[in-house]
C-alpha positions, 0 to 999 in steps of 0.5 A: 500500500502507498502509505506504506511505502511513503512512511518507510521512504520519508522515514530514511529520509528525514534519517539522513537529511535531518526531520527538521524539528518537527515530530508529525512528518510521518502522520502527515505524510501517511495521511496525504497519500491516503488523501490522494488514494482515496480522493477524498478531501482533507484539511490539516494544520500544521501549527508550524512553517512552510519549510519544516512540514512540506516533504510530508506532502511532497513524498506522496505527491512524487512516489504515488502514481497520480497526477498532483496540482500544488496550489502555493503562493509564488515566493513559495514556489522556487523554494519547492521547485529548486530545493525541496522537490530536487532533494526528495527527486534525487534521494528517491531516484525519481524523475517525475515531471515537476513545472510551475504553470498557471495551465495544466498540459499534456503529460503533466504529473507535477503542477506547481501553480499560483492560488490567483490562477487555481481559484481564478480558474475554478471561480470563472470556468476558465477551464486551465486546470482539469477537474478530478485532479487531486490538489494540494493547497498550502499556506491556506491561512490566506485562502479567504483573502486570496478569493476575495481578491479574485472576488472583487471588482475595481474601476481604476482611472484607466477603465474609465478612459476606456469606457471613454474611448468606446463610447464618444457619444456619451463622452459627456454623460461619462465625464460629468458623472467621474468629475462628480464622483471625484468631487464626492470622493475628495469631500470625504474626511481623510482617513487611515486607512485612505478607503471608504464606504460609498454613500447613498449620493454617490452610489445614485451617481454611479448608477446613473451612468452605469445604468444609462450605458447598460441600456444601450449595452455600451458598458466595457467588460470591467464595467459590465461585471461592475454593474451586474454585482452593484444590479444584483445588490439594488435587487438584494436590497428590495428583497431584504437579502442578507448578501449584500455586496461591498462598496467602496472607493479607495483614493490617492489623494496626492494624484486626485486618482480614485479606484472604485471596488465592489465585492461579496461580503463573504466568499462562502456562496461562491468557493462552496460549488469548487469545493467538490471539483477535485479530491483536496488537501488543505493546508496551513499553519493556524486556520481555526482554534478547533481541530475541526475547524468549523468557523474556517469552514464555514466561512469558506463553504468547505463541506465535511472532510477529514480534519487534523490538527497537529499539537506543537512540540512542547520541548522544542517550539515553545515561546517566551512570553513576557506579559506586564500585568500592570500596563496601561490598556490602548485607550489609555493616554499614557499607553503611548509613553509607557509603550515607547518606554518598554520598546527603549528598554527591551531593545537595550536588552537585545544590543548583543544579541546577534539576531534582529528584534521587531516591533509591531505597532499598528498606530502609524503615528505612534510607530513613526514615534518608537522609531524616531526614539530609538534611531536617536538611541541607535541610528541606522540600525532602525529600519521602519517597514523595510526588508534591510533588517540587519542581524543586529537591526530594528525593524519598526512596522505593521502586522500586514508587512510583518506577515507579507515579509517574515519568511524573507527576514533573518528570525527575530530574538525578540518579537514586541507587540503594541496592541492585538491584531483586532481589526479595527472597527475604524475601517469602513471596510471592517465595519461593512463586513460586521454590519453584514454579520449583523444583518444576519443576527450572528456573532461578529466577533466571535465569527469574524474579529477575534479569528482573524486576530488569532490568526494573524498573532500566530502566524506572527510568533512562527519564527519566534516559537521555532527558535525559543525566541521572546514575545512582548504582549504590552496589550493588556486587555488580554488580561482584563478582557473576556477573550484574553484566555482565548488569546493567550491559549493560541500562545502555548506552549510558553514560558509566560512571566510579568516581568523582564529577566535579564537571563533570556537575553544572553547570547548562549541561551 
């Protein structure tokens, strides 16, 4: 049998080239290949990164007698490609046909491709990836965001002179409607998050034009799209659905640009058809705090299937956490102050340490301001979102650059953390998205807040829990707030102490 012999080859050899540190290779690998047998679908988290579980699923992938997609994000790719998959080929001596492609051909065994094409694909028919194909999707913590992109439809400054183009007898009509929507956009209060909600006003201007053009059939293809999802919404609305789409306009204040988007406010109703197309194995490191995942399938319209969820090596992939409990909470005046203080101290600890230390902060003004303190301190060596982090550098950002970057960067000693990743109701995005939990009468922080932030904070410490590294959680409410038990559970195993010990910070610990 496959699972057999996929477990007695990866057993030699992780042997000679090393397991890595991570003791659930060979359940995982038994496990994919039965996938792959049996076709039928799985989804597994792993609690871990990339490039300690990946030869689980690549053993079976290569030593089955099948037809594999790898569904994998592109920085992901060439390191499959040019180092694992050679290494396992090699000691194997095999010579499967393995490419990266965004098209399934003729005599493929092997198809390493993008998640933008494989859901692009699935979700437009496109027909470039035959179905029944067994595929493997990784890294799928990003799997909701990634179809809302493919989901969402915008309108850049260069589709309207398209639309412009093809259509000179409404030249008027087109013109007068963008410079009254550029006029409405640029009334708006700046923001942030330089993105907004569309109001009534504006919306009654767009579908003016966008109505007038349909009727004469005038639309190009991206405002064609646009307007059957904004249609389909004035429909939802006069029948009470409770799927109403996003609108919103982001902008570019410098260059009086806008870009107008529309979206599904939640992807389930379009991925759950997909779902059913191919034998799937799903992975990724943190998908749900339950190793049936029931909020992760939920929201991405997965049907029943085999879930597992793998427990961390408690000797080997534990944290440091420090976690003041006498800290002012984030809406309080003297959080600012009192934070910069700890960054200033914790990274003085860290000055001989041979590894970078990063400070999250979410607040743009009050990252700019650790910044500036600690470059007066320390110079050059602060860096303020920047990939030229230096062993011994500081890097100064948000969650979202630190979770696009970490696997790019040298693994941090010390990981300092402002406030927890809770998006914030300030975005008009995050406050459409509640509303629509809300129409539907379901738990919106339960459901849609606190998951992300889960999430998001475990993604964050992989680095860090693979090399014992220390946390700093200066966000107090995990301690006075009903869900800071749940927070702190994702954080285990730890080592959790409320004061700074000088000792973790020596060179030879």
């Amino acid at each position: 049998m496959i699972e057999v012999e996929v477990h007695s080859c990866l057993k030699d050899f992780l042997r000679e080239q090393g397991n890595r540190g991570w003791p659930h290779h060979l359940t995982m690998a038994r496990l994919v290949a039965r996938t792959l047998r049996l076709g039928r679908s799985a989804l597994m988290q792993t609690g871990s990164s990339i490039h300690k579980y990946c030869p689980s699923y690549l053993m079976p992938a290569l030593l089955g007698d099948w037809s594999v997609i790898i569904v994998v994000p592109e920085l992901k790719q060439a390191h499959l490609i040019n180092q694992e998959i050679p290494s396992l080929q090699k000691w194997l001596g095999i010579t499967k046909k393995v490419r990266i492609g965004e098209q399934w051909q003729t005599g493929d065994q092997l198809l390493i491709t993008s998640p933008q094409a494989w859901i692009s694909d699935r979700l437009n028919q496109e027909q470039r990836f035959p179905r029944n194909i067994p595929t493997i999707i990784d890294r799928a913590d990003d799997l909701e965001e990634w179809a809302m992109e493919q989901l969402t439809i915008s309108l850049e400054p260069s589709d309207w002179d398209n639309l412009l183009q093809a259509n000179p007898q409404d030249a008027e009509l087109i013109r007068n409607g963008r410079v009254k929507l550029t006029k409405a956009i640029f009334a708006h209060p700046i923001n942030p998050y330089e993105c907004y909600l569309l109001e009534q006003p504006e919306r009654d201007i767009l579908r003016y034009i966008l109505d007038k053009l349909a009727k004469e059939k005038a639309l190009t293809h991206k405002f064609a799209q646009f307007w059957h999802l904004l249609a389909s919404n004035r429909y939802a609305c006069s029948v009470k659905s409770q799927l109403n789409p996003l609108l919103w306009v982001s902008r570019q204040s410098s260059k009086g640009f806008f870009t107008l988007h529309i979206a599904p406010a939640e992807v389930a109703t379009a991925l759950n058809p997909i779902w059913h197309q191919q034998p799937l194995v799903i992975i990724g490191s943190f998908l749900d705090r339950e190793s049936q995942a029931p909020v992760y399938r939920e929201k991405l319209g997965l049907p029943e299937m085999l879930c597992l969820q793998y427990a961390p090596n408690r000797q080997q992939e534990y944290i440091r956490l420090y976690l003041p409990e006498r800290f002012p909470l984030p809406n309080n005046p003297q959080f600012r102050a009192a934070f910069i203080e700890q960054a200033r101290i914790l990274v003085g600890f860290s000055r001989n340490i041979e590894q970078p230390v990063v400070i999250l902060v979410e607040d743009v003004p009050l990252r700019a301001q650790v910044a500036s303190v600690l470059a007066s301190q320390i110079g050059s060596k602060v860096q303020v979102d920047s990939t030229e982090v230096t062993d011994r550098g500081i890097l100064v950002t948000g969650w979202r650059f630190w979770k696009q970057h970490q696997d790019q960067l040298p693994i941090p000693k010390l990981l300092i953390i402002a406030t927890l990743p809770l998006p914030s109701l300030e975005n008009p995005l995050v406050a459409s998205r509640v509303a629509h939990f809300k129409r539907r009468r379901q738990d919106w922080f339960r459901l849609y807040l606190l998951p992300t932030a889960l999430n998001v904070i475990q993604q964050a410490i992989v680095p860090l829990r693979e090399s014992q590294g220390i946390v700093a959680l200066l966000d107090n409410r995990v301690n006075f707030r009903s869900y800071g038990k749940t927070i702190l559970s994702v954080l285990e195993p730890c080592a959790r102490i409320n004061y700074i010990d000088p000792t973790w910070f020596l060179n030879n610990d």
